[in-house]
Backbone as ProteinMPNN parsed JSONL, in Angstrom:
{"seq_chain_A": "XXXXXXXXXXXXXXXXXXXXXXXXXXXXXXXXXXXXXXXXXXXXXXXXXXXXXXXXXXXXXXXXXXXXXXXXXXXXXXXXXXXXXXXXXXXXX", "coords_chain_A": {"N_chain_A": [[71.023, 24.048, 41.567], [71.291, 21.667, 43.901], [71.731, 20.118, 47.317], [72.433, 16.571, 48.045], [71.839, 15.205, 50.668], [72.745, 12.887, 51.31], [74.983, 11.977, 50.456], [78.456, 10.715, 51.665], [79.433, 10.975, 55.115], [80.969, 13.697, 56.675], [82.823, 13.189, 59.189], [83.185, 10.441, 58.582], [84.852, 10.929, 56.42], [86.266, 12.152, 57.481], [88.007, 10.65, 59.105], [89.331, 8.956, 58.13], [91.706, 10.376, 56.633], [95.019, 11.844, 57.39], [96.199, 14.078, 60.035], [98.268, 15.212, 61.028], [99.879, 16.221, 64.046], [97.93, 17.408, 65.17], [96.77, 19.278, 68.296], [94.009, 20.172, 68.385], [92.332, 18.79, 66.916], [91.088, 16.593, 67.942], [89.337, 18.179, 69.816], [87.968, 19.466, 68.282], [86.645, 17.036, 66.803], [85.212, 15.687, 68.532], [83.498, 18.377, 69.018], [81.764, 18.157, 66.246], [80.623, 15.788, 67.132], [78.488, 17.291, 68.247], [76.554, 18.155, 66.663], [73.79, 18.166, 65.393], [72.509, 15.666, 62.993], [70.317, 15.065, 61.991], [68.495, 17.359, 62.752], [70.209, 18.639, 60.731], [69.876, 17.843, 57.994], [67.256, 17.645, 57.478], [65.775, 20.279, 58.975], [67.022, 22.04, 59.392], [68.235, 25.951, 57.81], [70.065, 25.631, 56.283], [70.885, 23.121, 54.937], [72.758, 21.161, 55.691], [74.463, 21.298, 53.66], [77.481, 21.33, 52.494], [78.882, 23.394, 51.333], [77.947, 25.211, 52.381], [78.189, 25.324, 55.15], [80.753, 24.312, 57.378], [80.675, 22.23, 59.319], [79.623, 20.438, 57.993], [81.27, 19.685, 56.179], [84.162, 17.972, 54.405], [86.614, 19.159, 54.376], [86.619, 20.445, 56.143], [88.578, 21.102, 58.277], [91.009, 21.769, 57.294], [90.848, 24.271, 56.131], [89.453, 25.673, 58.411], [90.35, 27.756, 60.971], [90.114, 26.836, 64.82], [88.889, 28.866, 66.353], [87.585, 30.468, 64.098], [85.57, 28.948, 63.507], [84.36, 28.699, 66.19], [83.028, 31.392, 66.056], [82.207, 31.556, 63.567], [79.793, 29.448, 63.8], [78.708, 30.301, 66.108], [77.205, 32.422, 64.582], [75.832, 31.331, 62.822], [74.808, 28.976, 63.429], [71.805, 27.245, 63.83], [71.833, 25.915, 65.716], [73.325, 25.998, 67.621], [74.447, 24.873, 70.205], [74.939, 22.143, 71.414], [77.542, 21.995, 69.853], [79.042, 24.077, 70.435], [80.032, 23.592, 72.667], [81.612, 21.479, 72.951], [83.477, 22.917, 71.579], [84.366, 24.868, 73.119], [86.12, 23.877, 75.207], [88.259, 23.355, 74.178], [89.334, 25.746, 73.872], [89.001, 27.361, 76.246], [91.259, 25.34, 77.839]], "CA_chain_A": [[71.833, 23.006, 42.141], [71.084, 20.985, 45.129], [72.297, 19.382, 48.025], [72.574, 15.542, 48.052], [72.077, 14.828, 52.346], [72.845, 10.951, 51.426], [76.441, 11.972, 50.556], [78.964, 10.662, 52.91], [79.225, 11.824, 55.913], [82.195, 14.712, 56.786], [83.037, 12.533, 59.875], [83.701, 9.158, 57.972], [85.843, 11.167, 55.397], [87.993, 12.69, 58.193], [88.685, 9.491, 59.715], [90.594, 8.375, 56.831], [92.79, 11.212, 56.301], [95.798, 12.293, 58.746], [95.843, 15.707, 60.125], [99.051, 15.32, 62.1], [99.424, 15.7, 65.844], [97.28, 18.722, 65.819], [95.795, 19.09, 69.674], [92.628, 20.893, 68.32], [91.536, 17.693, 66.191], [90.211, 16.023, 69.21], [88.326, 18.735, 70.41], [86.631, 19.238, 66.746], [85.979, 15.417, 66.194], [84.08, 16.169, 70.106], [82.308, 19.093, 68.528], [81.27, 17.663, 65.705], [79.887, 14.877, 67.575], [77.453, 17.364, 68.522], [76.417, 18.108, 65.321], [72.579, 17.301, 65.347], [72.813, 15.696, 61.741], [69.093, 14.994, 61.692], [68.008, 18.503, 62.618], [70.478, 19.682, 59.972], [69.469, 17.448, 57.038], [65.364, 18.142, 57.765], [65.125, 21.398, 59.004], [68.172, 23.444, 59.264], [68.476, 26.085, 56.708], [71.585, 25.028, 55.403], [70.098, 22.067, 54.779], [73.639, 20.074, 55.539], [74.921, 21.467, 52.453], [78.795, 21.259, 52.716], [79.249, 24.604, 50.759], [77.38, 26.71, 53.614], [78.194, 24.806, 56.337], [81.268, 24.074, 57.411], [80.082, 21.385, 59.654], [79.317, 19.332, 56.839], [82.327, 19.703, 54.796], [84.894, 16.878, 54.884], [87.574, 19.597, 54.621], [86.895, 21.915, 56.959], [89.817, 21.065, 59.143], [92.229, 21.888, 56.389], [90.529, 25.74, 56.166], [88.778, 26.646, 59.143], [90.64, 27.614, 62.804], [88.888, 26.415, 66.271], [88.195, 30.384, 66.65], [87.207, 30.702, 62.889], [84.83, 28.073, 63.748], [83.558, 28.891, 67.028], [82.486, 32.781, 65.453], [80.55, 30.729, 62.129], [78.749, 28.465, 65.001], [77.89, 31.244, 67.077], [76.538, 33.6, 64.278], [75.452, 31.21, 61.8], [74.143, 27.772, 63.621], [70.622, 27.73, 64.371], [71.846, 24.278, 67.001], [74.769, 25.632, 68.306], [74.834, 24.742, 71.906], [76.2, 21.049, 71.452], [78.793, 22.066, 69.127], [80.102, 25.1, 70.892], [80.396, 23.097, 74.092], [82.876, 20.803, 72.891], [84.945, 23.599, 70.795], [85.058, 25.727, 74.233], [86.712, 22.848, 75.943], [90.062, 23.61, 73.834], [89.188, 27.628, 74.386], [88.996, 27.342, 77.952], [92.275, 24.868, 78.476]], "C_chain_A": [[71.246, 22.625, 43.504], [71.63, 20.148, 46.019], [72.259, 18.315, 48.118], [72.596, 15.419, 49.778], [72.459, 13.461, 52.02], [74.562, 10.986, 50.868], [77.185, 11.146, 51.654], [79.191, 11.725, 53.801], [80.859, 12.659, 56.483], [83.007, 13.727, 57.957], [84.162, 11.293, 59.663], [84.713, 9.526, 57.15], [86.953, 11.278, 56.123], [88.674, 11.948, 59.044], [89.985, 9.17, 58.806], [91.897, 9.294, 56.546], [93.69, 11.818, 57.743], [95.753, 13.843, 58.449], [96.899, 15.922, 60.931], [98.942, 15.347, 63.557], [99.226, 17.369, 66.22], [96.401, 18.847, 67.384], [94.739, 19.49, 69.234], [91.818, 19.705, 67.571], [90.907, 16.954, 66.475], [89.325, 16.365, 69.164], [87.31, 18.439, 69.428], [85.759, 18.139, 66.54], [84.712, 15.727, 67.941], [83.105, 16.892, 69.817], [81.681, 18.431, 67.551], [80.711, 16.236, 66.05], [78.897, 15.181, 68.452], [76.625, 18.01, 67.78], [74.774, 17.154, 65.206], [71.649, 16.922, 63.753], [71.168, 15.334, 61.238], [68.82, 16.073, 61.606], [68.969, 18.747, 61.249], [69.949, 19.279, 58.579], [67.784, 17.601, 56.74], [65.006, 19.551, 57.743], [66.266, 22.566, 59.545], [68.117, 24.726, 57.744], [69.306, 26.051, 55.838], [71.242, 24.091, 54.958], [71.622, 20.917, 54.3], [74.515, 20.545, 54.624], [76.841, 22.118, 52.914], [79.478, 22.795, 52.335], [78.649, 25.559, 51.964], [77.569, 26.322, 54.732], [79.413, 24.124, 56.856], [81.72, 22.594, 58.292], [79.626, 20.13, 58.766], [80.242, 19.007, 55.891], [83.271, 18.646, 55.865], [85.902, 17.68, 55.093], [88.024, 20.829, 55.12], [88.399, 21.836, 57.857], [91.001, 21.697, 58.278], [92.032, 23.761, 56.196], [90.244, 25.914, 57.141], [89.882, 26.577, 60.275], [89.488, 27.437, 63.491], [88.51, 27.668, 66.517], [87.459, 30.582, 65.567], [85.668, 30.015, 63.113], [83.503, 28.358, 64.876], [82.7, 29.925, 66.693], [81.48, 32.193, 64.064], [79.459, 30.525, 62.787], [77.523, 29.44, 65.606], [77.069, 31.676, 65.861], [75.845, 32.747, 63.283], [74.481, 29.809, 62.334], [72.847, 27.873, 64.459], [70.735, 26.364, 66.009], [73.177, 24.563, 67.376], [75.437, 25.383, 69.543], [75.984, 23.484, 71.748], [77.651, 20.932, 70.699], [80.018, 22.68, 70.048], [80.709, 24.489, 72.698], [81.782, 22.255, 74.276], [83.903, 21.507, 72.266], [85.44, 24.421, 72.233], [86.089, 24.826, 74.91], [88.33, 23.398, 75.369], [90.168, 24.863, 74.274], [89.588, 27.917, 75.359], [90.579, 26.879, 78.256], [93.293, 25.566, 78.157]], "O_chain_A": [[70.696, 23.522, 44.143], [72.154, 19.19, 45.45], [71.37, 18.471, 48.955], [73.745, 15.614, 50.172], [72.372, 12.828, 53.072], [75.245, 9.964, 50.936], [76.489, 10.867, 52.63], [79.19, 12.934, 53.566], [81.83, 11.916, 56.628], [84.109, 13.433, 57.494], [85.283, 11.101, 60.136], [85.589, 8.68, 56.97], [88.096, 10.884, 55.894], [89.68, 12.304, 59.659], [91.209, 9.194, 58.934], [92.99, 8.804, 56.26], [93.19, 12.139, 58.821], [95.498, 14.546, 57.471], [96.718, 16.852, 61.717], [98.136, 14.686, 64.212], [99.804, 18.171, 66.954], [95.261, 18.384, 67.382], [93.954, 18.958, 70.019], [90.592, 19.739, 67.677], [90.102, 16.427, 65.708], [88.351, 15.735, 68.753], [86.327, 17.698, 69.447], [84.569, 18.15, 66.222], [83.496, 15.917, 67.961], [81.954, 16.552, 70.09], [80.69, 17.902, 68.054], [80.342, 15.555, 65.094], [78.349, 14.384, 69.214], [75.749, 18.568, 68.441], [74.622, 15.948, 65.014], [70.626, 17.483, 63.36], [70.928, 15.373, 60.031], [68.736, 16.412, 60.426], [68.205, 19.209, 60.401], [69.551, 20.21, 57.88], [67.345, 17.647, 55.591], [64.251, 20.077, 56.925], [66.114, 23.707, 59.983], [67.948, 24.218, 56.635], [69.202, 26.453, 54.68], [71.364, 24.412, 53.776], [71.75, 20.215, 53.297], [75.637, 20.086, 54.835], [77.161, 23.144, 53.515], [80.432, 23.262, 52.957], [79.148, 26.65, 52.241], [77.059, 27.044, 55.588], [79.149, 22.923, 56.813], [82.756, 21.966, 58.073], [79.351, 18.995, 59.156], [80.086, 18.217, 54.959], [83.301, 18.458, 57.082], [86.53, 17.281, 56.074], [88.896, 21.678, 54.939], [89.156, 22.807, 57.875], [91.968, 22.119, 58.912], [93.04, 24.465, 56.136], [90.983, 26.867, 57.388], [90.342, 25.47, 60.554], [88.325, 27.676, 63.166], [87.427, 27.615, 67.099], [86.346, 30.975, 65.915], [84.675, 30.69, 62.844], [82.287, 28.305, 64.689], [81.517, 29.673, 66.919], [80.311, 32.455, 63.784], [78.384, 31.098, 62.611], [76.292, 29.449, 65.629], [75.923, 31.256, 66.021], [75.044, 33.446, 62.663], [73.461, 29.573, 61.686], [72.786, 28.447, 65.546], [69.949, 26.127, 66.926], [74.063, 23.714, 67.474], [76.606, 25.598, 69.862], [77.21, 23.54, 71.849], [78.558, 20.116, 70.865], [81.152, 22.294, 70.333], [81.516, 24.939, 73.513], [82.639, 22.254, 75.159], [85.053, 21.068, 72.25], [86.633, 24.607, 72.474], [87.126, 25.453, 75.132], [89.284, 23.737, 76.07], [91.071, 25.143, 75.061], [90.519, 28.71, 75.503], [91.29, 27.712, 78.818], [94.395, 25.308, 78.641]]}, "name": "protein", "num_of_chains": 1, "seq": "XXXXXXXXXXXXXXXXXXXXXXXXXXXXXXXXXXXXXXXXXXXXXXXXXXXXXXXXXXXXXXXXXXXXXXXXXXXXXXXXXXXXXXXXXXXXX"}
């Protein structure tokens, strides 16, 4: 099986769908806008793939917590500076 990178993008899906008036949904949409979707589709080894990457999935918000998240990032993202910068932001406040 293989990954499709020309899928839509996790972003555009989670626009469309409500998530209530969660405060952490901000931050996320922040992290994931540092999400370097070139590096991950080229030369990440995840290679984008929605199943290993939660970053790529349209429905991570619905499974993962902002801690759940930050601990993947850290141990699993080979680019995780710009991500984890915008998930600390909720951490921190």
């Amino acid at each position: 099986m293989t990954h499709d990178a020309t899928r839509s993008d996790p972003a555009e899906t989670r626009e469309r769908r409500h998530f209530g008036d969660d405060p952490a949904y901000g931050v996320i949409q922040q992290a994931l806008a540092g999400v370097p979707r070139d590096f991950c589709r080229a030369d990440c080894p995840l290679r984008a793939d929605p199943h290993r990457c939660p970053w790529h999935n349209a429905e991570m918000l619905e499974y993962w917590s902002v801690d759940a998240l930050e601990q993947w990032t850290i141990r699993r993202c080979p680019k995780n500076e710009g991500i984890l910068a915008g998930l600390r932001q909720l951490l921190v406040d």
